[in-house]
N, C-alpha and C positions, 0 to 999 in steps of 0.2 A: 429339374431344370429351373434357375431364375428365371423370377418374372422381369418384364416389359421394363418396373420401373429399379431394380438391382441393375439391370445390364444396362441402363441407359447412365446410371448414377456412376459405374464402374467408366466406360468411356468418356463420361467428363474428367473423372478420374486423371484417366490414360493422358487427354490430350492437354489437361493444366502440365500434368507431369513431362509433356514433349516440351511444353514453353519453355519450361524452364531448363529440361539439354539444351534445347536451341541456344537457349540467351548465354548458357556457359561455355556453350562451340566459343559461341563470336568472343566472348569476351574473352576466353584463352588463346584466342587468333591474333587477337589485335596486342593483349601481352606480349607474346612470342613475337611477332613483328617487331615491335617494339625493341625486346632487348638482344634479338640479332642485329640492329642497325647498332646499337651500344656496345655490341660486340667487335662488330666490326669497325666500329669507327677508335676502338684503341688498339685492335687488334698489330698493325703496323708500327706504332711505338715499342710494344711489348718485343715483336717480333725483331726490331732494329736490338734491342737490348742482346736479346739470346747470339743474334750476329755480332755485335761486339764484344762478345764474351769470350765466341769461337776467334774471333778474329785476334784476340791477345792472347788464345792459348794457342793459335797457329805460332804467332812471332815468340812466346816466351812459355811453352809445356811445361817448364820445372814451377812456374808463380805458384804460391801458396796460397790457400787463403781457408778460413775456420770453415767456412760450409763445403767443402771439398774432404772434409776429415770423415774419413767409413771408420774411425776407431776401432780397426780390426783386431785390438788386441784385447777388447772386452769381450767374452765368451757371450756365446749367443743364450744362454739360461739369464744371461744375468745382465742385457741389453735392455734399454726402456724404449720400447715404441709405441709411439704417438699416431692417431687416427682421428684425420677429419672427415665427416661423416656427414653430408650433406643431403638431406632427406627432405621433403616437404612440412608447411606447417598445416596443410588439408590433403584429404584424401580425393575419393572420386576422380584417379588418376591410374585406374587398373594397376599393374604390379611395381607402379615406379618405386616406392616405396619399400616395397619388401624384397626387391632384387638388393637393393643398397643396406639394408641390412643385414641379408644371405653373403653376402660380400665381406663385411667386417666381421663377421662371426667365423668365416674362413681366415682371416687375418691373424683376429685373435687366437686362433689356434697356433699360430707360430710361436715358438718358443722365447721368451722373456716377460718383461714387467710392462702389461700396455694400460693406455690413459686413453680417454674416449675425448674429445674435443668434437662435440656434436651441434651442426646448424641442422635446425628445423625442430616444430614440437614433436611432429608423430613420432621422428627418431630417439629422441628424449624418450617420450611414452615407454617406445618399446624396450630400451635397453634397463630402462628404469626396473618395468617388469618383469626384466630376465636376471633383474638383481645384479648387473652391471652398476659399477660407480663412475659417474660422469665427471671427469676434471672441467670442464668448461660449457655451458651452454651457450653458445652466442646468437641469443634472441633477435627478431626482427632484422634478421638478415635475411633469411629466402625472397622472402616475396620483395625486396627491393636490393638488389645486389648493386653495389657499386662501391667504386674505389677507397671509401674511407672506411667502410668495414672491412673490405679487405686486407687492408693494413693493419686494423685492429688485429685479425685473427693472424697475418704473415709476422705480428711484431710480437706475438704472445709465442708462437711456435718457435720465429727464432730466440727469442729468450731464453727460454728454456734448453733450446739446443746451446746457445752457447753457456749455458751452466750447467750444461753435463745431466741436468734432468731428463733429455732425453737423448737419445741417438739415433731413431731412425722416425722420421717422419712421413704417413702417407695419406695419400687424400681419395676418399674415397665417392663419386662421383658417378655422374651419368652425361652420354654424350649424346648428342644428333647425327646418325650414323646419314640419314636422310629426313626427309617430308614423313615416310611411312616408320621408320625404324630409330630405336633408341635402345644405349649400350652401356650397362652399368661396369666402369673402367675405375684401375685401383692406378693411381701414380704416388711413384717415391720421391718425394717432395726434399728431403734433406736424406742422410748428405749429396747435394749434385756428386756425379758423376763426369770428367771429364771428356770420357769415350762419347758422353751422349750429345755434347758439342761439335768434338771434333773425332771422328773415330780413328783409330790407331792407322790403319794403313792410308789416311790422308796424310797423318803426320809424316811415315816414312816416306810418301811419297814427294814430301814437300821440304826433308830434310834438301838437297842438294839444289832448291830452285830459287832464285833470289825471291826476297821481299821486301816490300817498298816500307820506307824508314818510318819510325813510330817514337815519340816523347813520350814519356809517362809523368805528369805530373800532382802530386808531389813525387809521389812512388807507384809503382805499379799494384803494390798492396791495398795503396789508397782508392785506388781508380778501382779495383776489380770489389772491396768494403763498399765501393757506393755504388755498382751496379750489380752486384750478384740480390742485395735485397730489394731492388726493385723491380729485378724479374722475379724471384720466388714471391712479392706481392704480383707480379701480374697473372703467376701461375695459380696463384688463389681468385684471384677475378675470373679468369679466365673460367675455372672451374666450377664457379657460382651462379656466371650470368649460362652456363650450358647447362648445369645440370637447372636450372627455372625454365631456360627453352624445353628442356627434355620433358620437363615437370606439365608443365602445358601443351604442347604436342601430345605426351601419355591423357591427358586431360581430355583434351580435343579429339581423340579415336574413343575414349573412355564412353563420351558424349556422342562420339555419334554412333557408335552402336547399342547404345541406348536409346536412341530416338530411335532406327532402324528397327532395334525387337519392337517399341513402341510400335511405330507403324502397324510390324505385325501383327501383332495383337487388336491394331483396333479394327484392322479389315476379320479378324478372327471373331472378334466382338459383334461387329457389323453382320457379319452375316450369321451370329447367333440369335442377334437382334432382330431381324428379319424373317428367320422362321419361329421365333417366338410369338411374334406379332402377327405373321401368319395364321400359326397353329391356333391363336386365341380368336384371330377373324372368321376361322373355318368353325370354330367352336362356340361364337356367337351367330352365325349364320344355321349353324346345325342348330341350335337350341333355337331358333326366329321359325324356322321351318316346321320344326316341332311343335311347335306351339299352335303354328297354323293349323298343320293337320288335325292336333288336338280338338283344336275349336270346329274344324268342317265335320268332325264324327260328331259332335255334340246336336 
């Protein structure tokens, strides 16, 4: 059994190492507060956008436009898909991390030519070390998400999509399902899908009902070119500032049960402490006694 001064040296240990969960709880509480208010407070622009979208393809179904193109006539062996892959740039977040790269490794199993477009380092680290090659890392975006990286990473994807470099685009993410729970989610980012706007049997049902008049200026191509890329940039925000809430949430449970075993441990500690110190009091008082008796036969 450790002595008195091991088990005393071990609980200071214990309790510098609770300060510091403590201090990363708050400080992952007070992030995550933070950029759900940032969430929210674009989340209603974003959202009018996707309503405008449906609402041109309620009045005019046949519009075209490039990000609507599923190039079905390229075989799937020989299709390039694109994956963004949003992971943290620190750990001590239990499995947020490793669920979002279980995720694209599923991905990657699907058949064609795929390009890793990765935010976060640990994600880099890991796919690095799985001998994956990274078309893009885009640094120093986790830990501050907002609107102008987002555009960086929504203007590089579509790039590439409209030069045929890639065809299918998806994003691979974590959500806030609640306060306790968080849900490593994969979305197909390009090409949109019209159904997912407006589903088919809204349309037949809305064939034979009037709708109220609508200009398109210059052209409806025009209008639908300046708003489809401003939602696929919001669907990349959107996706950055959730999977950081997720990122800290996982953080903050990470943390407190860590401080929680702490806990355990130090009442574990303590009362090993206590019969130590005991057993050593009973074992100086027996050798005091001893000694007396020694001296009373003398």
């Amino acid at each position: 059994m450790a002595n008195i001064r091991e088990i005393q040296t071990r609980i200071n240990s214990v309790k510098d190492t609770m300060k510091i969960t403590n201090a990363m709880y708050l400080i992952s509480s007070t992030k995550m507060r933070q950029a759900r208010k940032k969430l929210a407070d674009a989340e209603p622009y974003f959202y009018k956008l996707q309503a405008e979208i449906a609402r041109i393809l309620r009045h005019m179904p046949e519009v075209s436009n490039q990000y609507f193109d599923s190039r079905e006539e390229i075989p799937k062996e020989e299709r390039k898909i694109g994956s963004v892959v949003i992971t943290g740039d620190k750990g001590l977040a239990g499995a947020y991390n490793h669920n979002v790269e279980k995720a694209e490794e599923e991905i990657m199993k699907m058949p064609g030519h795929h390009k890793l477009f990765v935010v976060g380092e640990l994600g880099r680290h890991y796919f690095v070390s799985q001998g994956h090659e990274i078309e893009q890392n885009f640094q120093y975006t986790v830990q501050k998400p907002n609107l102008s990286r987002a555009r960086i990473i929504s203007e590089t994807l579509m790039e590439q999509f409209n030069n045929g470099e890639l065809d299918e685009v998806y994003v691979i993410y974590t959500r806030m399902v609640n306060a306790m729970q968080v849900e490593t989610d994969t979305v197909k980012l390009l090409p949109l899908h019209k159904a997912d706007f407006l589903p088919k049997e809204t349309l037949n049902a809305l064939a034979d009902v009037y709708q109220e008049g609508m200009v398109f200026y210059p052209s409806t191509h025009s209008v639908m070119a300046n708003i489809v890329p401003n939602y696929i940039n919001g669907m990349i925000y959107g996706c950055l500032v959730e999977s950081y809430c997720s990122e800290q949430n996982s953080r903050m449970q990470a943390m407190q049960n860590a401080t929680d075993s702490a806990t355990k441990m130090l009442d574990e500690l303590n009362i090993t402490y206590n019969r130590v110190r005991q057993a050593d009091i009973t074992q100086e008082l027996t050798e005091v006694i001893g000694g007396a008796n020694a001296q009373k036969r003398k």
